[in-house]
GUZAPA-666487 format. One record per residue (C-alpha): x, y, z. Coordinates in steps of 0.1 Angstrom, whole numbers, always signed. Last residue first. Layout:
BEGIN
ATOM      c1      c2      c3
ATOM       X       Y       Z
...
This chain:
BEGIN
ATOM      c1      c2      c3
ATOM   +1234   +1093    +613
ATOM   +1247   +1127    +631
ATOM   +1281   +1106    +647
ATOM   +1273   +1112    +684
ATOM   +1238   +1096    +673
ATOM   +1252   +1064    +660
ATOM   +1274   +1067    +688
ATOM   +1243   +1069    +716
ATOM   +1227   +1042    +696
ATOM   +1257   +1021    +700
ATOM   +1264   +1029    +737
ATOM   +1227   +1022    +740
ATOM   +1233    +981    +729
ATOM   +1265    +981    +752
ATOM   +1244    +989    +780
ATOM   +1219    +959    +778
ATOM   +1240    +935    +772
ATOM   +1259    +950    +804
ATOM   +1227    +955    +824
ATOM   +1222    +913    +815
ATOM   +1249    +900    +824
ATOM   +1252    +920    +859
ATOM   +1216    +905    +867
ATOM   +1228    +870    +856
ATOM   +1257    +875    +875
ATOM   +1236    +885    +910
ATOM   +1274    +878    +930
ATOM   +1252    +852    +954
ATOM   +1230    +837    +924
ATOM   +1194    +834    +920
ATOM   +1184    +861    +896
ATOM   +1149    +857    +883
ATOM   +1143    +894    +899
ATOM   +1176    +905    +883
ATOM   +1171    +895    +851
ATOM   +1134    +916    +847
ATOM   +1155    +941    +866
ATOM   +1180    +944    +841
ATOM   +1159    +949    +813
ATOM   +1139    +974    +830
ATOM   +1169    +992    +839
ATOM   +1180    +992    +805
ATOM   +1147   +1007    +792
ATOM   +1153   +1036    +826
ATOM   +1184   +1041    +808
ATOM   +1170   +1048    +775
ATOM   +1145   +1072    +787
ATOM   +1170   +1092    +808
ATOM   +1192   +1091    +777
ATOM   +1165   +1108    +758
ATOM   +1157   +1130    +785
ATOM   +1193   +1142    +791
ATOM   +1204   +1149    +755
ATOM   +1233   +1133    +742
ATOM   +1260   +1121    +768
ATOM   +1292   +1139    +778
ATOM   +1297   +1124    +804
ATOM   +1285   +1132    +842
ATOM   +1277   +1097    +851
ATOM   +1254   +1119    +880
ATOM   +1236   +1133    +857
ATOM   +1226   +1100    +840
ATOM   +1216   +1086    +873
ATOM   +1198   +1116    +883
ATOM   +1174   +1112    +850
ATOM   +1173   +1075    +857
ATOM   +1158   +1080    +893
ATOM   +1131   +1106    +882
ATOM   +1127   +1077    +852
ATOM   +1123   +1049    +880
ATOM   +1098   +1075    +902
ATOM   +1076   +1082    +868
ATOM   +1070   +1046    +862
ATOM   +1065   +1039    +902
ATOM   +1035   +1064    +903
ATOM   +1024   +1050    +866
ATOM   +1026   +1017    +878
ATOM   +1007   +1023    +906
ATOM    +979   +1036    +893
ATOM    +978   +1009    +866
ATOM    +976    +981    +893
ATOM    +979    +951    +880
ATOM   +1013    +943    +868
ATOM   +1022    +974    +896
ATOM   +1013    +948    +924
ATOM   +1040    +922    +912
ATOM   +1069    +951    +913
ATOM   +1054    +965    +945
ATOM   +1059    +927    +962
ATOM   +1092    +923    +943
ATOM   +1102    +953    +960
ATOM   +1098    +940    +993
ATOM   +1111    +908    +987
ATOM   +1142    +920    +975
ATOM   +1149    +945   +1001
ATOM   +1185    +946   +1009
ATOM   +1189    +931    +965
ATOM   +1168    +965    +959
ATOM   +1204    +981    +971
ATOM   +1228    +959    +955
ATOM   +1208    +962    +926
ATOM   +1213   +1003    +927
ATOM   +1248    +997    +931
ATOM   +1248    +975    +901
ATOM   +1228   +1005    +881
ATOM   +1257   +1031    +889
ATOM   +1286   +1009    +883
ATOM   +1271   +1000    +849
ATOM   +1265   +1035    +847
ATOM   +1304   +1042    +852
ATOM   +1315   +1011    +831
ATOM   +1294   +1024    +801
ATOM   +1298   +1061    +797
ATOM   +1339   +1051    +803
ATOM   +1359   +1043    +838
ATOM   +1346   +1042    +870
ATOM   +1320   +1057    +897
ATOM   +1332   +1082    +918
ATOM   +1304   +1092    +942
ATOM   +1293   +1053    +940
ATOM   +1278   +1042    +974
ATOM   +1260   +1078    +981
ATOM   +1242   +1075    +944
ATOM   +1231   +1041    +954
ATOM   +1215   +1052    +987
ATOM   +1203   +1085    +971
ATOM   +1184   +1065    +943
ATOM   +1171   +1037    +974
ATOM   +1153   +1067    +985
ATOM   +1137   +1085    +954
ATOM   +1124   +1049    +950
ATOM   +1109   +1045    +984
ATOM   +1092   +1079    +984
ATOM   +1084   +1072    +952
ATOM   +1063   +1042    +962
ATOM   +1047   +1057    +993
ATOM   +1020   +1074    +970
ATOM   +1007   +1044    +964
ATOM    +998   +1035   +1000
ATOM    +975   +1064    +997
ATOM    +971   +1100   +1016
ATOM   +1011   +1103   +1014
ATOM   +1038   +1125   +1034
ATOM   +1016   +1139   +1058
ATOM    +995   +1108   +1056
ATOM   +1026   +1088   +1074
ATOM   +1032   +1115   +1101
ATOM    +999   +1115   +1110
ATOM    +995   +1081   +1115
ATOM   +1022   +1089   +1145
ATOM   +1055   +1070   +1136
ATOM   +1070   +1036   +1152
ATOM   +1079   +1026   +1114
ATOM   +1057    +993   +1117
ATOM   +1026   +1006   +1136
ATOM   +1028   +1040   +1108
ATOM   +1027   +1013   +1082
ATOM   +1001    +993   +1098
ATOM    +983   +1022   +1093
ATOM    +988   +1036   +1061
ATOM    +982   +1004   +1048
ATOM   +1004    +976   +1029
ATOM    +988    +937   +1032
ATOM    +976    +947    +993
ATOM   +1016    +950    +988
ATOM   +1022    +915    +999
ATOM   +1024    +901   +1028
ATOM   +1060    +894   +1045
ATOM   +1077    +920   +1016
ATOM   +1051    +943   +1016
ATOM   +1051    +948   +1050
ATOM   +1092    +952   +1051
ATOM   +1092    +973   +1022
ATOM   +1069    +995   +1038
ATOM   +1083    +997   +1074
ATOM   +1114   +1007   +1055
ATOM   +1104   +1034   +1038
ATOM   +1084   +1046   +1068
ATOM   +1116   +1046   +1086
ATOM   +1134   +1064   +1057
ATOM   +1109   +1091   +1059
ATOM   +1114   +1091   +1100
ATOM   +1149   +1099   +1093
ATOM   +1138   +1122   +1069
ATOM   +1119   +1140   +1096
ATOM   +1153   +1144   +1117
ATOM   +1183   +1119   +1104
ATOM   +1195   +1095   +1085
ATOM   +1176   +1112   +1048
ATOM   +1196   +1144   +1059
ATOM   +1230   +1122   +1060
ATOM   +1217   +1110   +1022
ATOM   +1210   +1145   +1010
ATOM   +1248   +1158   +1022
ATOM   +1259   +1129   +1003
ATOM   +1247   +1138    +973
ATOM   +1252   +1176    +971
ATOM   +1287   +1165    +984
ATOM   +1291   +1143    +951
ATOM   +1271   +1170    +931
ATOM   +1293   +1199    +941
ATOM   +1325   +1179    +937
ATOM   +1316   +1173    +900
ATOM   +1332   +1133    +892
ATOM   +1364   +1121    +893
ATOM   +1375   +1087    +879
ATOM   +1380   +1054    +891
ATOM   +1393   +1020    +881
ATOM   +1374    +988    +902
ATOM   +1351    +976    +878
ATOM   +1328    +949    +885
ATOM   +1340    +919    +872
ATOM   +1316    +898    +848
């Protein structure tokens, strides 16, 4: 499947709201955020997320131990910092994404794939450690439905309520994801199968609901 290529406007004051975020994440103490991020993903991905502490995380993002507790006391709470991350990084790539409801959050969710695709190990990792760790999977659950809510927002359509469509993204997500991380091709067309099967089946519901049945 193509990804599209037609665009449309979105607000100005959340595209610059956006990108104004993502040049604060490059530089001063977000800069050293994203480091962290980074140093993370990277530690997980070459050892697994067990092989993730606060230390070697601080050794890995050249940052004072200090730095890394001010921001979380537990490897765990790293997790959203990664997800809230990667969400601005996506967001950035697509401040005009295309099209209808469906082709602009398909646009959305690809350029979040594109994104975990940088780091695939790394994510896998925290993916495979949240099948087991219930702590964790609620700390990443609540980050991917943070994510979902801005994702919605920033589709800016006229979709049914925000939460609901939150929820029924971050389902699509999981969907997708579940593709994605079996995906082995270049162009990740299993992964971009799958988020449009996905997609189409809440553009029904969100009709059905549109329509008061």
């Amino acid at each position: 499947m193509a990804r599209a290529k037609k665009k449309h406007k979105l607000d100005s004051k959340r595209v610059a709201g956006v990108r104004a975020e993502t040049a604060r994440q490059k530089g001063g103490s977000q800069g050293e955020c994203a480091r962290i991020c980074a140093a993370v993903l990277k530690i997980a991905g070459e050892g697994g997320w067990s092989s993730v502490t606060l230390d070697n995380v601080a050794k890995g993002a050249r940052v004072t131990l200090a730095s890394v507790k001010k921001r979380a006391k537990t490897p765990n709470e790293l997790v959203p910092l990664i997800v809230d991350g990667m969400t601005l990084e996506a967001l950035a790539e697509t401040a005009s994404p295309s099209g209808d409801a469906h082709d602009a959050l398909f646009e959305l969710m690809m350029a979040r794939f594109d994104v975990l695709q940088e780091h695939r190990a790394g994510v896998l990792a925290i993916a495979d450690a949240a099948r087991r760790d219930g702590a964790l999977a609620v700390a990443l659950g609540r980050a991917v439905f943070r994510s979902m809510s801005k994702t919605v927002e920033a589709a800016h359509f006229d979709l049914p309520s925000p939460p609901i469509m939150a929820a029924a993204l971050a389902a699509v997500y999981g969907w997708a994801f579940f593709a994605w991380r079996r995906d082995k091709t270049l162009d990740m067309s299993k992964t971009m199968a799958a988020l449009d099967r996905a997609l189409k089946l809440v553009g029904k519901g969100v009709e059905i609901v549109k329509r008061g049945l």
